[in-house]
N, C-alpha and C positions, 0 to 999 in steps of 0.2 A: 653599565657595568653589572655582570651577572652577580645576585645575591649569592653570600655563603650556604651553601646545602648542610643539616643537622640531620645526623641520622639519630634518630631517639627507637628504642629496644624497649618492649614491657611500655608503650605508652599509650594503651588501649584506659589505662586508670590511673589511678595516685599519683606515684610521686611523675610517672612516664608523661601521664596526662597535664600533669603541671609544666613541665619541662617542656613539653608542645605548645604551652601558651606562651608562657616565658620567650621561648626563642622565635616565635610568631611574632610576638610585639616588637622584639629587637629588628624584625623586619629579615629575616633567615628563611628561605625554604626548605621544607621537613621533608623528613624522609621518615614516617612512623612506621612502626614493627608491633606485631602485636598476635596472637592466634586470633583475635576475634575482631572479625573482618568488619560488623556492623557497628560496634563502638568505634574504632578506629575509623569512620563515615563518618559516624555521626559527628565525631569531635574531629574531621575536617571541617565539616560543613559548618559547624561554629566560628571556628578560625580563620574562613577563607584565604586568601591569598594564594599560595602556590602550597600544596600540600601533599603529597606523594606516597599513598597507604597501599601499604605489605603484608600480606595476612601468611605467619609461619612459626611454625612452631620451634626456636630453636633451640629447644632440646633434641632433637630429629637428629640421626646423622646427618654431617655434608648440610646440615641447614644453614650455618654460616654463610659457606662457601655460593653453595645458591640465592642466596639469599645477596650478595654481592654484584654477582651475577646478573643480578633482576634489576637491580637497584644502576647499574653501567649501563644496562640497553634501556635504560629511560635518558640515557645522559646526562647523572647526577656524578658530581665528583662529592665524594664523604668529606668537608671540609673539620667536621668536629663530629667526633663519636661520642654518644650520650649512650654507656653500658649502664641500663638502669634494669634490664626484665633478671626475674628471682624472685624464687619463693622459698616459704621454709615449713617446716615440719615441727607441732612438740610434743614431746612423748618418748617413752626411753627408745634408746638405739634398738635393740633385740625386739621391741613391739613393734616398733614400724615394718611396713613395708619394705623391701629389699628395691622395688624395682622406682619407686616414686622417692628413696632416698636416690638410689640412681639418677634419675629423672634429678634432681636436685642441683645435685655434683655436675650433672652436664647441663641445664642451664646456667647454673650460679656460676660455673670457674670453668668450664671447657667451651662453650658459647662467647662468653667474655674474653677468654685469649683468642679464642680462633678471628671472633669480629675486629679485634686488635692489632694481629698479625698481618689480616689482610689489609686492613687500611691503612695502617703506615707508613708502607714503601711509599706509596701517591704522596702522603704526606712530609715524608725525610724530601725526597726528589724534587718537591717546590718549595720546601722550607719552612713548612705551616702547615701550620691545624691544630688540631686539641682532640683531646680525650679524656672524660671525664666519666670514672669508675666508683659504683654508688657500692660500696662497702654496709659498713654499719658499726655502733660502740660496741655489738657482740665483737666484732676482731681482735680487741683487748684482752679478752680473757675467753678461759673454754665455757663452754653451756651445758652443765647436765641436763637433762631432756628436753635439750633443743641441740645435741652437740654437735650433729652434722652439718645443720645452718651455721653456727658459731663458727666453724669450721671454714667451711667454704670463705665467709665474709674474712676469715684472716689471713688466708688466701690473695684474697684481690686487694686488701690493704698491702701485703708483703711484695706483691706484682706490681701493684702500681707504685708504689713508693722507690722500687729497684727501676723500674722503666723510666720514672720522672728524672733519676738521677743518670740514668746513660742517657737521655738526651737534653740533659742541661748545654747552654749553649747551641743549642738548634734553636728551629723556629715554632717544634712542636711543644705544646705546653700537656703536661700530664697532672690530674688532681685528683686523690678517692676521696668523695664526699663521705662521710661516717655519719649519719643521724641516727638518735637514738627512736625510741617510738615514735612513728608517727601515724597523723590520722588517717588511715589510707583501707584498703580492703584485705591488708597483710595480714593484720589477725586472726582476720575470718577464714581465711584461704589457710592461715598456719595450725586453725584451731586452738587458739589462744581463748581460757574463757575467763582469766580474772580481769575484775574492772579495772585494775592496778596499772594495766597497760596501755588503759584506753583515760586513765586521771594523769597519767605523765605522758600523753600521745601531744606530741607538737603539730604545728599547721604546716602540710604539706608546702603551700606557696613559699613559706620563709625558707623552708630548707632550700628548695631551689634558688630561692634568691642568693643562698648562703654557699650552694655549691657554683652557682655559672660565675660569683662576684670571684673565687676562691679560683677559675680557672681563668679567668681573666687575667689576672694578677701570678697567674702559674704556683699556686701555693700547691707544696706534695700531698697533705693533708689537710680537712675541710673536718672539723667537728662543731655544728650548729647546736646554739644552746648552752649557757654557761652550765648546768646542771647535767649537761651528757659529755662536756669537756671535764667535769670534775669525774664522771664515771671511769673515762677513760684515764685520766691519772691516777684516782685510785687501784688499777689495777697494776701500775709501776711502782707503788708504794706498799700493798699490803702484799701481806703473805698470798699463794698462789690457793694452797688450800684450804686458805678463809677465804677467797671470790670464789675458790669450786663452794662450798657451804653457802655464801649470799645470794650466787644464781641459783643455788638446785633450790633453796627455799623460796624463793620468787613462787611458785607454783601458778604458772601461765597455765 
C-alpha cells in the first residue's frame, strides 16, 4: 500500500523543518518546498525514507501552478498540504519596502490560496486529504508596525476557517494552526530585535505536534499554548484600540 504523500511549503527551516520530521516518523513521503535547495538536502538526508525536494520560490509568479506540475511528473498525489512557507516584516508601513511588502502579500496569502485551489479537486474527487494553514495569534487583532504580516495571517485564518466549514461532511479535513512566538529564524528574517519575543518564543516541535494532533481530529482552529490562547481571547474582549496601543508598544 502506497504511503500518504505531505507536501510541506517553507520547510527548508522552523516550523517547515519540524513538520518534515514529524510527518517522516508518522511514516508519510514528503514532498519539501523551499528556495534553498541545500538545506532542503540536507534535511532529506537526515530523514531518509522517501523524501522528494523542490527548490522554488513561491512568491514567483505561476510558481504554485509549476510547482504542482513538478511535483505530478514525479508521481506524487498531494494527499495533505502543509501551507507553512511566510515571512514578515517590522517597521511602519510607509518605511518599508513596496516591493518585499509585495513579496509578502504573495507568499503569505496568494501562494497559500493558489497551493490550495490546486490540490483539492484531487482531493473532494477521492474524498480525503487535509490541509493545514499555519496562521498566527497576530490574526486576532491588527499590528502597528508589523501591520501587513498581521494582515495577511488574518487572511489565512478567515480562508481557512470558511473553507473548513464548506467542506464539513467530506472527507477533507481543514485546520489553521495560529502559534504565537516561536523559536524558529522568523525573527531574524522579520527583524525583530526585542528579547521580549525571543522570552515568550515556544518550541517549535510542540507547535507541530499541536497543529498535525488539531488536523487529525479536523479542528477549524489550532492555538498552542495556554498563554497565546488567552492572547487571542483577549482580543474578542478588549477594546480594539487598546490592542492597537498593546501591539504598537510591544516595540519588536
Amino acid at each position: 500500500m502506497a504511503r500518504p504523500v505531505t507536501l510541506v511549503t517553507g520547510a527548508s527551516a522552523g516550523l517547515g523543518a519540524e513538520f518534515a520530521r514529524a510527518c517522516a516518523a508518522r511514516g508519510e513521503t514528503l514532498a519539501l518546498v523551499a528556495r534553498r535547495r541545500d538545506r532542503l538536502e540536507a534535511l532529506a538526508a537526515e530523514l531518509g525514507g522517501e523524501v522528494h525536494v523542490f527548490a522554488a520560490d513561491l512568491a514567483a509568479p505561476d510558481a504554485a501552478a509549476r510547482l504542482i506540475t513538478q511535483v505530478e511528473a514525479r508521481g506524487l498525489t498531494v494527499d495533505t498540504l502543509i501551507n507553512n512557507a511566510g515571512f514578515g516584516l517590522v517597521g511602519r508601513f510607509a518605511d518599508l519596502p513596496r516591493d518585499r511588502q509585495r513579496e509578502m502579500i504573495d507568499l503569505n496569502v496568494a501562494a497559500l490560496v493558489e497551493l490550495t485551489h490546486l490540490a483539492l479537486p484531487g482531493m473532494r474527487a477521492r474524498d480525503k486529504g487535509a490541509i493545514l494553514n499555519v496562521a498566527s495569534t497576530a490574526a486576532f487583532q491588527s499590528g502597528p508596525g508589523f501591520g501587513v504580516y498581521f494582515a495577511t495571517k488574518a487572511f489565512v485564518l478567515s480562508f481557512t476557517d470558511a473553507l473548513h466549514q464548506e467542506l464539513k461532511g467530506t472527507g477533507v479535513r481543514v485546520t489553521a494552526l495560529c502559534p504565537g512566538p516561536t523559536a524558529t529564524e522568523f525573527g531574524a528574517v522579520a527583524g525583530v530585535t526585542s528579547a521580549r519575543f525571543d522570552r515568550f518564543s515556544t518550541d517549535a516541535a510542540g507547535v507541530v505536534r499541536a497543529g498535525l494532533k488539531g488536523l487529525d481530529r479536523n479542528r477549524a482552529i489550532v492555538i498552542p499554548g495556554l498563554m497565546n490562547k488567552v492572547t487571542a481571547q483577549s482580543s474578542r474582549i478588549l477594546p480594539r484600540a487598546l490592542m492597537r496601543r498593546i501591539v504598537a508598544g510591544l516595540k519588536l
